[in-house]
C-alpha positions in Angstrom: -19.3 17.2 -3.1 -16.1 18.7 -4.0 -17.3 22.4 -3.6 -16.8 22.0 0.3 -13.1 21.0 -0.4 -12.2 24.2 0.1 -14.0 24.5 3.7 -11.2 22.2 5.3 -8.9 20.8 2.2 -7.0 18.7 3.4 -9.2 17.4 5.5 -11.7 16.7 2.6 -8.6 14.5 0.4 -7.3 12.9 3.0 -11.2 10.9 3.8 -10.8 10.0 0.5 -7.3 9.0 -0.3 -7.5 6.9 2.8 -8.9 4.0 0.5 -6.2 1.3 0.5 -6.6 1.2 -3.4 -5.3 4.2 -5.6 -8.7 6.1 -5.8 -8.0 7.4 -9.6 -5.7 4.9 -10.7 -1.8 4.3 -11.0 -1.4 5.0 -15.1 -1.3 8.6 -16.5 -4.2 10.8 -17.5 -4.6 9.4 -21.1 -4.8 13.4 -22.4 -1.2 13.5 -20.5 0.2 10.6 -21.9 -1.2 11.9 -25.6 1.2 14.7 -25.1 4.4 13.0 -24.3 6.3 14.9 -27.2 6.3 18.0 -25.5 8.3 16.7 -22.3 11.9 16.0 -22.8 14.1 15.0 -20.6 15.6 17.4 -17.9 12.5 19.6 -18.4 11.6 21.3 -15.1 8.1 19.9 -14.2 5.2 21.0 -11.4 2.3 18.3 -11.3 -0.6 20.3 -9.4 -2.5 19.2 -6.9 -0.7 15.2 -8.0 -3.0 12.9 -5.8 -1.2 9.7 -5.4 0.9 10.7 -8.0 0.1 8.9 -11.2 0.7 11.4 -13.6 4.2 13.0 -11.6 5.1 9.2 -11.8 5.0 8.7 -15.6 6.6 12.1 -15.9 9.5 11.4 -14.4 9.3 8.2 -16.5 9.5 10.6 -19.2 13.0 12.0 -17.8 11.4 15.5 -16.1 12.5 16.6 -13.1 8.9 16.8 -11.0 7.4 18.5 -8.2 4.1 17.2 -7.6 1.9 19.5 -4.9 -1.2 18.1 -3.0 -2.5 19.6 0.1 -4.0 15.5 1.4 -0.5 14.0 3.2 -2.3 10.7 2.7 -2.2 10.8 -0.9 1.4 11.5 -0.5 2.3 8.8 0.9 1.1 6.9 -1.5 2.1 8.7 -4.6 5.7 8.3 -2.7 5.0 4.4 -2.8 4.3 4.4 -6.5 7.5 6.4 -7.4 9.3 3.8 -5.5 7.6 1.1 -7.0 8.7 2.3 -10.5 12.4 3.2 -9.6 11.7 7.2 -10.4 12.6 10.3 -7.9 9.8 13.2 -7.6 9.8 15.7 -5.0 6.4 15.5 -3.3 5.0 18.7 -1.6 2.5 19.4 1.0 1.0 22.3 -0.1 -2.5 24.4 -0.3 -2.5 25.6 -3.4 -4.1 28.7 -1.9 -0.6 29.6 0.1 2.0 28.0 -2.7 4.9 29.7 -3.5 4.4 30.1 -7.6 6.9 32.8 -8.7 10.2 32.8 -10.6 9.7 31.4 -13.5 11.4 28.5 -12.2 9.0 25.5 -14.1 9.0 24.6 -17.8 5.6 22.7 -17.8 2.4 22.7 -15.5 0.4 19.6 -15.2 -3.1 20.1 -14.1 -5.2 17.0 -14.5 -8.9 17.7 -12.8 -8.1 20.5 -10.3 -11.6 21.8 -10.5 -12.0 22.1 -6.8 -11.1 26.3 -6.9 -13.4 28.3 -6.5 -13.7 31.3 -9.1 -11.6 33.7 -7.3 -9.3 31.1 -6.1 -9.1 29.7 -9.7 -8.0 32.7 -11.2 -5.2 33.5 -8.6 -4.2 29.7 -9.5 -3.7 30.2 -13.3 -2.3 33.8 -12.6 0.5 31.7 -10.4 0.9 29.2 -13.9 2.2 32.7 -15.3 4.1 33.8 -12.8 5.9 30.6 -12.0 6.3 29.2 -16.0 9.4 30.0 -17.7 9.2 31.5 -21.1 8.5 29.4 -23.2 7.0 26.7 -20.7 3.7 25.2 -21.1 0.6 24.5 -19.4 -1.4 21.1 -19.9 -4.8 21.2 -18.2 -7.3 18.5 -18.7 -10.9 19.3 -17.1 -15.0 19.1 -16.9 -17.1 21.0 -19.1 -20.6 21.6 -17.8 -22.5 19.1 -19.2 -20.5 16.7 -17.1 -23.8 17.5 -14.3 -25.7 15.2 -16.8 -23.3 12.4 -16.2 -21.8 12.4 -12.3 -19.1 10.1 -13.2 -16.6 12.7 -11.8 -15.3 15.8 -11.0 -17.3 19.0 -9.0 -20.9 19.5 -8.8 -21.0 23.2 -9.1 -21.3 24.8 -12.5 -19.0 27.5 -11.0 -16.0 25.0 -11.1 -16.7 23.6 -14.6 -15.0 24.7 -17.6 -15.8 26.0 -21.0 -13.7 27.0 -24.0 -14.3 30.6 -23.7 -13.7 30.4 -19.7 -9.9 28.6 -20.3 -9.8 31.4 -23.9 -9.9 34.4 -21.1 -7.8 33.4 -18.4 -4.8 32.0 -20.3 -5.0 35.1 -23.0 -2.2 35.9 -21.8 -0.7 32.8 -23.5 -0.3 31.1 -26.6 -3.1 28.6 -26.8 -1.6 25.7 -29.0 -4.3 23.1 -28.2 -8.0 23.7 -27.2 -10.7 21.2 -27.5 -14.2 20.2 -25.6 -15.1 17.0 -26.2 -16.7 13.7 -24.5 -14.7 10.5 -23.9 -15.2 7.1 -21.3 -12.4 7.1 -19.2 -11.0 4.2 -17.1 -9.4 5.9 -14.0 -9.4 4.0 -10.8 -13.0 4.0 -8.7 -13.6 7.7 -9.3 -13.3 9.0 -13.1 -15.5 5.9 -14.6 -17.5 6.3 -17.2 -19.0 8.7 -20.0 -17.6 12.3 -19.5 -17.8 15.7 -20.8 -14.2 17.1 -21.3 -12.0 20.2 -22.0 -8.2 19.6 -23.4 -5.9 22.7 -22.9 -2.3 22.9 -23.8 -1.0 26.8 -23.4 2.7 28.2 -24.3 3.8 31.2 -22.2 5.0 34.0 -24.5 8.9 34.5 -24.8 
């Protein structure tokens, strides 16, 4: 259950991501990939907590420059594969979220596709680090679990204390411009682990000049 990943992180990703197959899939999130107009290229890009680095790939298909950041080495490795595969550069990190570096505004766009494995109090140093580290201007594009997604177990955390709602994402990013905020329930198709009926929440936030 992914409310221990916290317990021993990379420990927890890299049991899974040993599979020999790409445990979520090699194509983008589909919300991503439905928000390809606001990436251009030479945008400055952080892909948080990338996995094997399908979503960092088709960004830098997009022309970004990416960082993608997962604490599991194993899903490195592969997410290092796939970039190769499709003739793109990203510069894959090692990192624990909990320790990252965020800070100087240095990012124009924050990917975070199904990072639900913070805790509260870790979850709101995270988005607080989105601030920090965002130019202004930049964006954030969050794609999660909304609670009713206990009912259907095709993904994502079983803790209601990791799931979010629409007034949860409101607070924390009020701070920002919200441009696109939506709960809604989709099937989605990604690898061995996001299959099925699923209760989501689309967020697309602008940092304030």
């Amino acid at each position: 259950m992914i409310v221990a990943a916290f317990d021993d992180a990379q420990r927890f990703w890299d049991e899974r991501f040993a599979a020999p197959e790409y445990i979520f899939g090699t194509r983008p999130n589909r919300f991503l990939a439905g928000q390809a107009a606001r990436f251009k290229p030479g945008q400055v890009v952080l892909d948080v907590a990338c996995g094997e680095g399908r979503n960092s790939v088709w960004l830098a298909e997009q022309g970004c420059e990416v960082t993608g950041i997962d604490v599991s080495p194993l899903a490195l490795q592969k997410a290092r594969r796939l970039a190769e595969e499709h003739s793109v550069t990203v510069a894959f990190e090692q990192a624990d979220i909990r320790t990252y570096g965020w800070g100087g505004e240095r990012f124009d766009a924050i990917v975070c596709i199904f990072i639900q494995f913070a805790a509260p109090a870790d979850r709101e140093r995270l988005f607080t680090g989105f601030l920090d580290t965002l130019k202004p201007g930049g964006i954030v594009v969050l794609q999660g679990y909304t609670p009713r997604q206990l009912e259907y177990r095709t993904g994502g955390p079983g803790d209601l204390a990791h799931l979010y709602t629409r007034e949860m994402l409101r607070e924390a990013f009020g701070g920002f411009e919200i441009l696109l905020l939506e709960a809604h329930e989709d099937v989605l198709d990604e690898g061995t682990k996001h299959v099925g009926r699923s209760a989501l929440i689309d967020l697309v936030a602008r940092k304030r000049a």
